[in-house]
C-alpha angles and dihedrals in degrees: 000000000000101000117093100228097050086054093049089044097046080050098050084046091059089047085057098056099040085057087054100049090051086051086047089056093035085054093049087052098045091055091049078053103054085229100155086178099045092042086051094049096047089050089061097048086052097054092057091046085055091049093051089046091055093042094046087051103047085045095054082051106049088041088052086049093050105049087044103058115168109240117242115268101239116193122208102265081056099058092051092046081062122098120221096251096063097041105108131200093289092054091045074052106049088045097052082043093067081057115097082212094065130090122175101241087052088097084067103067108082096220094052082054102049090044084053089046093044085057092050091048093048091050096049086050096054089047097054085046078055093239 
């Protein structure tokens, strides 16, 4: 788990579930006691352990959820419906994957990437000069 709050949340988790196992074993002792108050009290605490332990839990889930979305699944009359400006970074990639030219790692080599940029940045020129 690299994200921050997943790690605070699995910790806080841990924390959870040592408090419930000390009120397991205060609850053990208070029956040997014969202790009705302090039985009553620790069931309670027990039972809002319990509570922070299930909400902990469902919020870790819906934040991992969350962070992990699954990517829509675009068929193809869809990528050429759509117009240039709302292409983003998948679509540039499925186009340039139709080249022979192309390989996936090419986005990796800096001048390949400046020479993309430099393209982007000349298209944009000619359509502010209207051509």
């Amino acid at each position: 788990m690299a994200d921050y709050f997943l790690e605070r949340m699995a910790k806080q988790i841990e924390e959870t579930d040592a408090t419930l196992l000390e009120i397991q074993a205060g609850l053990a002792r208070a029956k040997a006691q014969g202790n009705d108050y302090e039985v009553d009290e620790l069931l309670k605490g027990y039972a809002a352990a319990k509570s922070q332990r299930r909400d902990l839990e469902m919020t870790a889930n819906e934040y991992y959820q969350a962070i992990n979305k699954p990517t829509p699944i675009v068929t193809e009359g869809e990528r050429r419906e759509r117009s240039p400006e709302r292409m983003d970074a998948s679509d540039v990639d499925y186009i340039f994957s139709k080249s022979k030219y192309y390989s996936r790692d090419m986005w990796n080599n800096p001048d390949i990437a400046q020479r993309v940029q430099q393209g982007i940045a000349e298209v944009q020129r000619r359509k502010a000069e209207g051509r």
